[in-house]
C-alpha positions in Angstrom: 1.6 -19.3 21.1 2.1 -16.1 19.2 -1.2 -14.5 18.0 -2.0 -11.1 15.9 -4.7 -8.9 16.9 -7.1 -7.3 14.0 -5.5 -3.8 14.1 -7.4 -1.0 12.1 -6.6 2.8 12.6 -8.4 4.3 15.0 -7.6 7.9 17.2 -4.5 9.8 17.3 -0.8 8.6 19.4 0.8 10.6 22.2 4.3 9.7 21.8 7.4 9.1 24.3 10.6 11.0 23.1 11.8 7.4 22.5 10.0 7.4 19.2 12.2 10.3 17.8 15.5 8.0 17.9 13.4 5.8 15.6 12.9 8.8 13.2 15.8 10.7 11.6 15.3 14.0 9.5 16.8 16.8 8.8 18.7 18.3 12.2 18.2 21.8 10.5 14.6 21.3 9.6 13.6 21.5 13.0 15.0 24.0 15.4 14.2 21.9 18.3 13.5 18.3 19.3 10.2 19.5 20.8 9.5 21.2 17.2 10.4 17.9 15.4 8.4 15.6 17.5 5.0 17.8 16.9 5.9 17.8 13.5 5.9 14.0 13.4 3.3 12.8 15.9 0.7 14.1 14.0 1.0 12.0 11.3 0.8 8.9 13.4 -2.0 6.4 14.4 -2.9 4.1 17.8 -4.5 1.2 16.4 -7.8 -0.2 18.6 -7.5 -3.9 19.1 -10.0 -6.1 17.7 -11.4 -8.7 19.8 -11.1 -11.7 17.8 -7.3 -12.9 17.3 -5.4 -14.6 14.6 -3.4 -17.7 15.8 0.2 -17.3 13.5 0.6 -21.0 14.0 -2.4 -22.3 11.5 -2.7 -19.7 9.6 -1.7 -19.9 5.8 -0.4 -16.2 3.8 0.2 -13.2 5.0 -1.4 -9.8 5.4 2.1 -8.2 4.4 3.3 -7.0 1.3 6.9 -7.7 2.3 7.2 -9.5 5.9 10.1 -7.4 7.5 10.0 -4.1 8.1 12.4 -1.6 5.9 14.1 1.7 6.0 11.5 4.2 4.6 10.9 8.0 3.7 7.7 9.6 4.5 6.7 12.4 2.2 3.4 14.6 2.1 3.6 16.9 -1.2 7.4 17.4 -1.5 8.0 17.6 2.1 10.2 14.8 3.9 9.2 14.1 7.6 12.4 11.7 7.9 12.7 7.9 7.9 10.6 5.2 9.1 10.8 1.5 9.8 7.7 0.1 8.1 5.9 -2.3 6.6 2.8 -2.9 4.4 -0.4 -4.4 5.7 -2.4 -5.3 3.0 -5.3 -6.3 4.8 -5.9 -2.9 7.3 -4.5 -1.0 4.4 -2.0 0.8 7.2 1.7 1.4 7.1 2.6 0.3 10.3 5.7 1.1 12.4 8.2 -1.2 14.0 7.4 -1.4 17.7 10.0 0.0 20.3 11.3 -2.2 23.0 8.4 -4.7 22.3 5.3 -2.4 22.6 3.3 -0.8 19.4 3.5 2.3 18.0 0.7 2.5 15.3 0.6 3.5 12.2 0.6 6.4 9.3 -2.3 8.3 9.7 -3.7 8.7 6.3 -2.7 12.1 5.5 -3.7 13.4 1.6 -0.8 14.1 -0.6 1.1 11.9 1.0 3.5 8.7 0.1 6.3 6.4 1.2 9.7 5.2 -1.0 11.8 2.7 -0.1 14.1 0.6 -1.9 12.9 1.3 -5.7 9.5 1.2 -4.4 6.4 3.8 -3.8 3.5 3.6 -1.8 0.9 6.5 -2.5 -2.0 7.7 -0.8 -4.9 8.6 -3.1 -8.9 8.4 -3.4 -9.9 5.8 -5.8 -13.9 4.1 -6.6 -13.4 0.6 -5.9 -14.9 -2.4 -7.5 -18.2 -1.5 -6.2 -18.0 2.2 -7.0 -17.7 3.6 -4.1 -15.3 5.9 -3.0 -12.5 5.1 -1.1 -8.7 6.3 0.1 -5.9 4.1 0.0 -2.0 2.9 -0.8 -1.4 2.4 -4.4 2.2 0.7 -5.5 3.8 2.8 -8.1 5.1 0.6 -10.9 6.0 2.3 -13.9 8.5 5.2 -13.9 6.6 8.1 -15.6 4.6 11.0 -13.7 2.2 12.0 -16.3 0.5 8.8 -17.0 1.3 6.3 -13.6 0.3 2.4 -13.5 -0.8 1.5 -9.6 -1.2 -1.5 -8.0 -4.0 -1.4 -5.2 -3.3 -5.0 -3.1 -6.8 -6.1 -1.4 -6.2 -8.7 0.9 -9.2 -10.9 2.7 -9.0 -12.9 5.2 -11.0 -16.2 5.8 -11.2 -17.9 9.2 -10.7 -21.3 10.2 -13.9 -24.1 9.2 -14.1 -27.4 11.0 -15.1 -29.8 8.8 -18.8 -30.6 8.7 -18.4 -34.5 8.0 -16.1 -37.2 8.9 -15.2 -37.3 5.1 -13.9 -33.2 4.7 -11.2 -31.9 6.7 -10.9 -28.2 8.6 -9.8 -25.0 6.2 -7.2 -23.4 8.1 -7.5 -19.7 8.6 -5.8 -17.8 5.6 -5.1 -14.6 3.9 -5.5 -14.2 0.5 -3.5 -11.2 -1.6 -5.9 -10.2 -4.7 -4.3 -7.4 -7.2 -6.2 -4.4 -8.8 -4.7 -2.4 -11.9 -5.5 1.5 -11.7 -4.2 3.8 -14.2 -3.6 7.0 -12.9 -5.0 9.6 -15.8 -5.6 13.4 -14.8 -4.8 13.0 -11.1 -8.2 10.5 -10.9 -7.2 6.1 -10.9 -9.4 4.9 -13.4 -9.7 1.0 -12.6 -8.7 -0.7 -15.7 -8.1 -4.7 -16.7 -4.2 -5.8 -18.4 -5.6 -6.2 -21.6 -5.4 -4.7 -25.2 -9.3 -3.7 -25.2 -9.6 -2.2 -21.9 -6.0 0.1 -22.9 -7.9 1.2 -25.6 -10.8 2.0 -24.5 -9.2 4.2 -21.7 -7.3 6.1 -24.3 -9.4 5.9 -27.6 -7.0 8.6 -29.1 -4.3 6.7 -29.3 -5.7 3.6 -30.4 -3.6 2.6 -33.4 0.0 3.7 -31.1 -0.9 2.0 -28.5 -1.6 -1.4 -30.6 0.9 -1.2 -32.8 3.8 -0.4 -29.6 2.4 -3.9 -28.1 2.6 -5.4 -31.5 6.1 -4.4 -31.9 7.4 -5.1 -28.3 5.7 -8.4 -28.0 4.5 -7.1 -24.6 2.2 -9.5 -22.1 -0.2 -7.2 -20.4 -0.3 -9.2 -17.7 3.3 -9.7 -17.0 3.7 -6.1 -14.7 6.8 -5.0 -16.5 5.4 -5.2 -19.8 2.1 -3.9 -18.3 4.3 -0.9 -17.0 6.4 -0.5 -19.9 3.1 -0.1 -22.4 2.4 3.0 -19.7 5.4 4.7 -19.9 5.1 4.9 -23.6 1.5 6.2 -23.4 2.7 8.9 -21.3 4.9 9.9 -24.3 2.4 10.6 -27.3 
């Protein structure tokens, strides 16, 4: 029965040289193969194992952002450390790394300045105050195409175990995950949390008030459709 372990980051990977054929870079970036392996182990995780397990076969969702793993291009500043095969967990917040021959690698270590393309996508590493106010660090999706003015997505994922049923008449909850999404507005290198609505746009740029309403007006733009959400940012970014 296939099961998946709780996996959040924990200490620091010593890697096997059969990691490297799993990332490519630049040959001339690194004189050596010894030289490009320390440059890349240290940006990766082991992952402590978590007692309690999650049974794949009756659970509902997914802790993923997209289920298979894809090609993808690690970056801190404007640096490229080479490619990865990755995916997104949502609920650990971790970029994890497909396993070689069967056995785990880990994951990103959280390093600042740093973020992940692939496809038309972006996955960016920042320090945000969550709903709570509290200061965090975590992956924000990029979804609108400026760099002035940037509209992020921060996924939140929670996970509710199985319930048997208390009477005769209920029936058990399977064990789920549940995606949840989180608007941030990324204003003078700080994400200010911010709702998809006319009022809350406003309020977060009070200067240009009367553009601003008039450009969704004219567009006929749905805030809470992303691309129009996205497409109101872009033109923020250009008064």
């Amino acid at each position: 029965m296939k099961t998946l372990q709780l996996l959040p980051i924990a200490f620091l990977l010593l890697f096997g040289n059969s990691l490297i054929a799993q990332i490519s870079g630049s040959p001339r970036e690194f004189e050596t193969t010894t030289e490009m392996y320390n440059q890349i182990r240290k940006f990766l995780n082991t992952k402590e194992k978590d007692p309690y397990k999650i049974d794949w076969n009756n659970v509902k969702g997914s802790p993923y952002l997209e289920q298979n793993y894809k090609l993808g291009q690690f970056f801190v500043g404007d640096k490229s450390y080479g490619n990865v095969m990755m995916r997104f967990n949502t609920y650990t917040d971790e970029i994890e790394l497909m396993p070689i021959n069967g056995e785990e690698v880990g994951a990103l270590m959280k390093i600042d300045n740093s973020r992940l393309t692939y496809g038309n996508k972006t996955l960016e590493l920042l320090s945000y105050k969550d709903e709570d106010g509290n200061v965090q660090q975590g992956y924000f999706l990029v979804l609108n195409t400026n760099t002035n003015v940037k509209l992020l997505l921060r996924k939140k994922c929670v996970f509710s175990p199985n319930e048997k049923a208390l009477t005769a008449n209920q029936a058990d909850r399977a064990a789920k995950f549940t995606q949840y999404d989180y608007y941030y507005i990324l204003k003078e290198g700080i994400p200010v949390m911010v709702s998809p609505k006319k009022k809350a746009i406003t309020k977060l740029f009070p200067e240009k008030k009367d553009e601003i309403k008039s450009y969704i007006k004219s567009e006929r733009l749905k805030l809470k459709n992303q691309k129009d959400f996205a497409k109101l940012v872009d033109y923020i970014a250009t008064l």
